[in-house]
N, C-alpha and C positions, 0 to 999 in steps of 0.2 A: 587458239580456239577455233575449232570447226565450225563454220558456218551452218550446217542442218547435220548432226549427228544421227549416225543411226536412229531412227525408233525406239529400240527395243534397248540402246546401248544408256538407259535410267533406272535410275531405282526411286522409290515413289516414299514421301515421307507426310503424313498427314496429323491431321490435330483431333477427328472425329468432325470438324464440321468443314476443312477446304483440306486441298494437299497440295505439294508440288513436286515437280520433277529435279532429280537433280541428276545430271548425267556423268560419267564416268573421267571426265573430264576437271570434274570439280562446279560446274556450271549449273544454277538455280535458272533452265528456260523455259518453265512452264511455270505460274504460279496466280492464282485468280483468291482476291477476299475480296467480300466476309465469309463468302460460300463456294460451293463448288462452281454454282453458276453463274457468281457474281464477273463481272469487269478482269481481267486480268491485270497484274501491276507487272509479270515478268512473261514472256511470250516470243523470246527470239526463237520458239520452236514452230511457231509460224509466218517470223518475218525479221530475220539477223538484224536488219537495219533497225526497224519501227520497232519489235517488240520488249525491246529491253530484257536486263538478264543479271544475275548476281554470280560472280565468277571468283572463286577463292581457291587457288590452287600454286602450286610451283610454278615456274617454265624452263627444266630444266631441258634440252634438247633432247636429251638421252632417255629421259624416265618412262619406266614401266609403270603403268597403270590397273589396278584390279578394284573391284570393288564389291560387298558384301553387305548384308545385315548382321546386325549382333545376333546371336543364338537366340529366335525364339521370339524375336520384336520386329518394330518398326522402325530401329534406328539404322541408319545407314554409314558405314563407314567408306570411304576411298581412299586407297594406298596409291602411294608415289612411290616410287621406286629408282634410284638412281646413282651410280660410283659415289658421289659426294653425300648422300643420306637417305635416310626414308621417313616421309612423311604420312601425315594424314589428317583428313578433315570428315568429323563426325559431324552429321546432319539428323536434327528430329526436331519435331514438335509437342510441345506440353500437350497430349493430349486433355479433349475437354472432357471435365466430370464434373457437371452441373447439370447436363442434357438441357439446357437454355441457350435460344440462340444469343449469339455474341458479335462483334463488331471487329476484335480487338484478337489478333490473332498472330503467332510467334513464331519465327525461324532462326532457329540458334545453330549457328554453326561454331564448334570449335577443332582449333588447331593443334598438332602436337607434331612436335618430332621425336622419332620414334629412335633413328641411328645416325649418327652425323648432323652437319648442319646443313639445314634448310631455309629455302628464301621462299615466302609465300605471296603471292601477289592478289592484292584486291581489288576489282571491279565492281563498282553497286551502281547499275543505269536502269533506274525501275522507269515505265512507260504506263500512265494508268488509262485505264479505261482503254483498253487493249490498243494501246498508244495514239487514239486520239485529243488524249487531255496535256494539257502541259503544267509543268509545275514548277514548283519555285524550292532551291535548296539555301536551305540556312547551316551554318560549320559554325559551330562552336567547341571547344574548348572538350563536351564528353562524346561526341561523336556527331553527326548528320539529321539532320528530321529532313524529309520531303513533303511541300504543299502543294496538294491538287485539289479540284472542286469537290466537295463529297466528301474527302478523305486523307490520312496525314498517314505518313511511316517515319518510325523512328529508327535511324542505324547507330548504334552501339557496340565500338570495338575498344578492345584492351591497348590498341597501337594508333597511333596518329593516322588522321588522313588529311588528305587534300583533295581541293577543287579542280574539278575536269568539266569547265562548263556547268550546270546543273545537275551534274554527276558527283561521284568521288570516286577516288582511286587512296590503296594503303597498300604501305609493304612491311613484313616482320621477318628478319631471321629469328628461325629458334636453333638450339644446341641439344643433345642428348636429353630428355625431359623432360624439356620446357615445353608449355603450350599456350596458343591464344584464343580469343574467341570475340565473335560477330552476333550481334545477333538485331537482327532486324523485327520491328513489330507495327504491324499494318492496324489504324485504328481509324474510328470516326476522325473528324475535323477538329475536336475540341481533344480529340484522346490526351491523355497526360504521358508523357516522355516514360520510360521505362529506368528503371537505376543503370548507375554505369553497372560495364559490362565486370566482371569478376571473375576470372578464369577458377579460382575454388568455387565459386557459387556454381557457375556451369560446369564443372564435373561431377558436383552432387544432385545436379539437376537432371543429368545424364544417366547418375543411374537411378534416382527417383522414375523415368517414363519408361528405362528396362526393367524395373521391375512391375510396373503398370504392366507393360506386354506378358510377359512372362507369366503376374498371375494371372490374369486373364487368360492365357493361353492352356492352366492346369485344369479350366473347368473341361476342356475337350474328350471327349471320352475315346476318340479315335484311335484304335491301336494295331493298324493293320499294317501294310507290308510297306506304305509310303507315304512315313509321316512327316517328312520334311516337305514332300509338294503339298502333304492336304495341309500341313499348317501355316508354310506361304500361303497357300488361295483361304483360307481361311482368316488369315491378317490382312489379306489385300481386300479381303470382301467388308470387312470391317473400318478398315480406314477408306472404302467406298460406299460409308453407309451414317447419314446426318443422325449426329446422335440427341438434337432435339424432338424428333418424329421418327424414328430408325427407318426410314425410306431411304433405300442404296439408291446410287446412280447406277446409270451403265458402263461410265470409265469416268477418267480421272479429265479427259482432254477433250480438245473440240478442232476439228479442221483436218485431222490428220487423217491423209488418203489411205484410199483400198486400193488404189495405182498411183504411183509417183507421176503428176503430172496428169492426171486425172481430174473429172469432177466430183467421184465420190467423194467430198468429204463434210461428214455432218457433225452437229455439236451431238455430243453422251453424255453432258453434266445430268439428266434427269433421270429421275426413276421412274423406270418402265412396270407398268403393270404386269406382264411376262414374265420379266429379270427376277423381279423382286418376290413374285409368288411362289416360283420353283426355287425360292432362296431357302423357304419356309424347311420343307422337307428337310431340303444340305443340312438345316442349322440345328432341327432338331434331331437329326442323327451323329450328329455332334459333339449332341450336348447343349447348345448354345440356345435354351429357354427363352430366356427373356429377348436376347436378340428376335428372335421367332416372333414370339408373341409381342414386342413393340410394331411389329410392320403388319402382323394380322389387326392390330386396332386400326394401321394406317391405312388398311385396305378398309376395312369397315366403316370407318369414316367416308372417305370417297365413296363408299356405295350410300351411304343416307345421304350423302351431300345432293346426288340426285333422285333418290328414290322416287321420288314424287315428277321426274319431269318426262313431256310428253313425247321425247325425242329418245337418243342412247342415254343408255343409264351410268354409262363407265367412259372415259376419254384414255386412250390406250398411254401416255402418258401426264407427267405432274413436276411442276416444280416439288423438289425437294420438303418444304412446306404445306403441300397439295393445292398451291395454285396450278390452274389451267394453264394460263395464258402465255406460252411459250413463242410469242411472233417469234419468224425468223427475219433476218434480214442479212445482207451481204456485206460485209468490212472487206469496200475496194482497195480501203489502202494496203490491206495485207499482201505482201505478194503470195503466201502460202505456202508449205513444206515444199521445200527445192521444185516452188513454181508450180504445187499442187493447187489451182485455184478454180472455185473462189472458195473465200472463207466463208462459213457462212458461223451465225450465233443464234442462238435459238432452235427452233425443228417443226416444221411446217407437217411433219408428219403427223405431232401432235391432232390434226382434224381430219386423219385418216377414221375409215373406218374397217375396224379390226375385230373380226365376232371370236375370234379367237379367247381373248380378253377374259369374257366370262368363264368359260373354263379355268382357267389359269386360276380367275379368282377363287373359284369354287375347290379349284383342286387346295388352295391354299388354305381355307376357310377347313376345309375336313381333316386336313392333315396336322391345321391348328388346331384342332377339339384333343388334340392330346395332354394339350396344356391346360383341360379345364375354359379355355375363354369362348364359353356360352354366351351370345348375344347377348340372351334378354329378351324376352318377349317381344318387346318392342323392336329391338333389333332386327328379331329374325322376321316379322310382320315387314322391314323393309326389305329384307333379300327375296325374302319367298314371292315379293312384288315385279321384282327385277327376274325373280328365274320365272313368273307365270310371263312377262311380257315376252322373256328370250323364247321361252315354248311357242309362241303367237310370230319370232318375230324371224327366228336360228334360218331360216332356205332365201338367203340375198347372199349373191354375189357382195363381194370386198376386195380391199388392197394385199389383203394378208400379212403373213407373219413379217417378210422379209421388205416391208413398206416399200415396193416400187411402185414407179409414180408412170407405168405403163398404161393403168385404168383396172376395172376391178373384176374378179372375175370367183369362181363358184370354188373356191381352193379347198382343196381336201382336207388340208391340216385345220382350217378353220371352223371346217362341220366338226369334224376330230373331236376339238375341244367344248363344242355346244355339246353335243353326247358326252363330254366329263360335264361341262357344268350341273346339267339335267342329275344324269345319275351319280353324283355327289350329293347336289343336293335331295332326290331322294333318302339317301345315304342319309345325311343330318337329319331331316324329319322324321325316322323311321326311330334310330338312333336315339335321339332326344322328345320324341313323341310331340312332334309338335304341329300344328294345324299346317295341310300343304294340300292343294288340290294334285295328290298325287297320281291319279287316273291322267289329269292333260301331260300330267310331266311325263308318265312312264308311256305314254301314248306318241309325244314329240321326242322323247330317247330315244327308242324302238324304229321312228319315220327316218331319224340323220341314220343309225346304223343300217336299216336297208338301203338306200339312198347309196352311202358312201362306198359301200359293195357290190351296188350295179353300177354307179355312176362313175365312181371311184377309180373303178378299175379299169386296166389296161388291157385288151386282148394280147395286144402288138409286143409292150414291156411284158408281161405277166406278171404285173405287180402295181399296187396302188401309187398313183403318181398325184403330179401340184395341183392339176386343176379337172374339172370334167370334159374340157371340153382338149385336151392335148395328151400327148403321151411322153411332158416332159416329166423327168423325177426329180424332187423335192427332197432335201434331208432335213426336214424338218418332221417328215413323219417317222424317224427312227426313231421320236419319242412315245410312240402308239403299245409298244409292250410295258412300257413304264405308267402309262394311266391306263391298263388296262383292257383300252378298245378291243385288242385284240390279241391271244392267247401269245405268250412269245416264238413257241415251238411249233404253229402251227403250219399245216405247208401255206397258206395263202402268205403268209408274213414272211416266213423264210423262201419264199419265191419273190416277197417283196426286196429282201435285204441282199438276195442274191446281185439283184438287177440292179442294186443299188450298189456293188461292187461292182458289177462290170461298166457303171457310166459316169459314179460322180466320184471313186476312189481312187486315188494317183496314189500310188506307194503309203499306204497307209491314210494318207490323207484326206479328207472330204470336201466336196466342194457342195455349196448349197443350194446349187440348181447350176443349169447352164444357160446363161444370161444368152447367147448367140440361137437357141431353142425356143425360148423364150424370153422375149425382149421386154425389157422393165422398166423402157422409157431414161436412160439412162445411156450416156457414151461408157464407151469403156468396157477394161475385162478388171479381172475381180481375183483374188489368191483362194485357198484354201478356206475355209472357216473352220477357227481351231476348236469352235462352240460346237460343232458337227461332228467333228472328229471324235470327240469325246463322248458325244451322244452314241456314236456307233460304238465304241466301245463298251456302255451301257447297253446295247441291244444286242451284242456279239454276246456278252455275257451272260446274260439273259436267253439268248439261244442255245446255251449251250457249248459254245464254241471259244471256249476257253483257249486255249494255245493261241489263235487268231487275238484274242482280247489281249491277253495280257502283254502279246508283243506290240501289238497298237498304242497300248497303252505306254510299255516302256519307252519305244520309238518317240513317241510322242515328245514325253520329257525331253529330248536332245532339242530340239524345236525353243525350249524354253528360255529367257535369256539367262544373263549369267547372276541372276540373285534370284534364279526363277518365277518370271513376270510372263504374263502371256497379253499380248495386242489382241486384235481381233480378227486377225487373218493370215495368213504365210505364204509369200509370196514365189514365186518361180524357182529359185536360189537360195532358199529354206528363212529369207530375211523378214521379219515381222512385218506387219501393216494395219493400217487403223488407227484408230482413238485405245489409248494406251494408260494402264492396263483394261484391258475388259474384263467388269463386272461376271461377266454372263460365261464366258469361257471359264474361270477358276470356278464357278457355281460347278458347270456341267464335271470339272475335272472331281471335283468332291464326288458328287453322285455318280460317277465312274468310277472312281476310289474304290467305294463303299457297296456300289453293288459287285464289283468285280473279286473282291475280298470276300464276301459272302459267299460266292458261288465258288471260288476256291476252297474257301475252308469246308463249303457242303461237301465237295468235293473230295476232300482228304479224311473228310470222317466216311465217306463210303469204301473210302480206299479203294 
């Protein structure tokens, strides 16, 4: 077992309300209940020793290893590969269909041997509460329970084990056919034990949640030229999305560097206000309705929760639930991804201020009205409060999109989005005739776009850059022809997009600013952002410049890993970085998808 395995080298298996990692190795090292951002029980993926790990694999010296999803789901297989047999170990979770939060949450793993005979060895060393709790193991007769403060796991295998300290350890040969099966289930402290383990009950179990994936998979209406990546990132956005409140997180992980050996590293169990509104659009070009329309209430909620307060109306992030309260704080004991430290849990960015935000909402909130979900009188009496303060409030400096903790300043991309909240919500009132002091709004729309076009701009670049007062560029504003600010094809834009090739593009790739230009209060350098990369290929497309797009776009894919998952950045040597998978990269990769398919097909019917 490798001590810090690749990043990218996991395939991600979830339940709709936590997930875990499981690496190609055969190894459970990431794994956090009852939620995404609850405590972790497994975490050798930020600290081999302390984090503990669920490891079910061969050891045969020789064995080739590959690993894959079933056609079309969430379930995860890993092959072994070896002169004396072939194995393999299927990994998924019952996904939940209740949309109630729960406590009580399942990791079944089963064994098979495929060719020859195989020897499977088991490790279960769970560490809770991201291994500062200790706990106590009881062995009986159907398998392992683990007791910790708070919370109890039960381990459940078809084959004997033994004690290793508070640990256990199993071994099972199987023969041509044969298979076995684990399965571990994390519940309150009183949870009830689960049945013994039953190798036919878990393979009807197995295919009970392929076929969960699958139908759910038929409602997609997507049918363009790359449907195996959009329906990876669209299963990945979905088991990165709480199916009690349908608010996505931004990745699956927390602590994993943007440089090995670095301080970037922050927790993304939450849902970002950003992430989640530009989810809206993905999902309903999709197809995927109701997913849409559950995270537009969950935005609208948050916006009445402060309507009425004298301060910011939105907090750029949320617990999963829409609590606030995200302290961060530092797990010394972690030593961190191969000495990435510190760890940190929680996100302090959370009391950032980010005017960004309302845009995004707004963009979400208009692009939801296709589904019919009309406020309500009442409703819209709270937004239209919140866009008359933003009109009073939109010309302050901020942290901006890319939350550096450098200090705040007058960023482009953040006026950007005050000019979408403004003229959306025009948009809704006009639209639905509803009371809006439309004269302030189209008054304060009208002040950010001149504003952002003298202040904005660069003599030096020739092109609109990060902030007013520098002539660094920003790829966060290659989202400017997708909400419309600015015409795609115009020269100002494509004098922007040019410049934006010659300073933040390495072979295709994007970089989201240049940290060394503009310093962000941060040590360190920083990879690629594959969330950028994808956005230019939305804006190449959109310009016209189809050939450039579509090879960006294919390029891109090799980038991806090998059950195509995308991290949050790519580092020097094409190897992933980040908190894994990210949310917000497989969003951008749909709506690159989608619009690039569009503008091809316009394309072929002009012939």
């Amino acid at each position: 077992m490798e001590r810090y395995p690749l990043i990218a080298d996991h395939g991600l298996v979830g339940d709709l309300q936590t997930t875990a990692l499981v690496s190609a190795e055969g190894v459970v090292d990431w794994f956090a209940a009852p939620r995404f951002d609850s405590p972790s029980v497994f975490a050798a993926l930020l600290d081999h020793d302390r984090g503990g790990y669920f490891r079910l694999s061969p050891e045969h010296p020789e064995d080739i290893r590959r690993q894959l999803y079933y056609p079309d789901t969430a379930v995860l297989v890993t092959r072994f590969m070896s002169p004396d047999g072939v194995g393999e170990v299927v990994d998924w979770m019952p996904p939940d269909r209740t949309d109630r939060p729960t406590d009580r949450h399942t990791l079944t793993r089963l064994v098979r041997a495929v060719r020859g005979s195989v020897r499977f060895t088991m490790e279960c060393r769970p560490r809770f509460d991201y291994g500062r709790a200790t706990h106590e193991l009881r062995l009986g007769p159907g398998g392992a329970s683990f007791h910790a403060p708070g919370v109890t796991a039960h381990l459940r295998t078809t084959f004997p084990l033994e004690r290793e300290g508070d640990d256990v350890r199993g071994e099972v040969v199987l023969n041509t056919g044969e298979s076995a099966g684990a399965v571990f289930t994390v519940c309150g402290p009183d949870g009830e034990a689960p049945a013994p383990a039953d190798t036919d009950v878990l393979n009807e179990q197995m295919w009970e949640v392929v076929d969960f994936w699958q139908t759910w998979l038929r409602s997609s209406r997507y049918r363009g030229r790359w449907p195996d990546m959009v329906n990876r990132s669209v299963i990945t956005l979905k088991l990165l999305t709480y199916s009690p409140t349908g608010a996505p997180i931004a990745a699956a992980t927390m602590g994993l560097p943007e440089q090995v050996g670095g301080e970037r590293n922050w927790d993304y169990r939450y849902s970002w206000i950003r992430d989640g509104s530009l989810s809206v659009r993905a999902m309903l070009d999709l197809g995927f309705v109701e997913e849409a329309a559950r995270f537009s209430r969950w935005l609208g909620d948050r916006m009445r929760d402060r309507a009425h307060s004298p301060g910011e109306r939105l907090q750029i992030m949320y617990r999963v639930d829409g609590d606030p309260n995200l302290t961060e704080e530092v797990l010394g004991h972690l030593e961190g991804y191969r000495g990435s430290y510190p760890v940190r849990a929680g996100n302090a960015a959370a009391d950032q201020l980010q005017l960004d935000i309302y845009g995004e909402v707004m963009y979400a909130l208009a692009e939801g009205q296709e589904l019919g979900e009309q406020a309500g009188y009442h409703g819209w009496k709270g937004l239209a409060r919140t866009v008359d303060w933003l009109a009073e409030t939109w010309d302050r400096p901020d942290e901006g999109i890319w939350e550096t903790r450098g200090g705040r300043q007058n960023f482009t991309y953040s006026r950007v989005m005050c000019w979408v909240a403004l003229d959306r919500a025009l948009h809704l009132a006009e639209r639905y005739r509803r009371p809006a002091d439309t004269a302030r709004w189209t008054a304060a729309r009208d002040a950010i776009l001149e504003q952002v076009m003298e202040r904005g701009w660069s003599q030096t670049e020739q092109a609109l850059v990060q902030h007013y007062d520098g002539d660094v560029l920003d790829a966060s504003l290659l989202i400017i022809p997708r909400v419309r600010f600015i015409a795609p094809r115009s020269p100002g834009w494509l004098d922007t997009l040019d410049a934006m090739e010659r300073k933040l593009v390495s072979d295709s790739l994007v970089y989201r600013y240049d940290p060394a230009a503009s310093p962000d209060g941060l040590r360190g350098s920083e990879g690629t952002f594959s969330l950028c990369t994808f956005l230019y290929v939305d804006a190449l497309a959109r310009a016209g410049r189809l050939r450039q797009a579509r090879y960006t776009f294919e390029k891109m894919h090799t980038y991806a890993n090998h059950v195509g998952l995308f991290a949050e950045e790519i580092g020097p040597s094409g190897e992933q970085l980040g908190n894994f998978p990210q949310a917000f990269t497989h969003l951008a990769l749909i709506m690159a998808a989608t619009t690039l398919d569009e503008a091809l097909d316009e394309q072929q019917r002009r012939g």
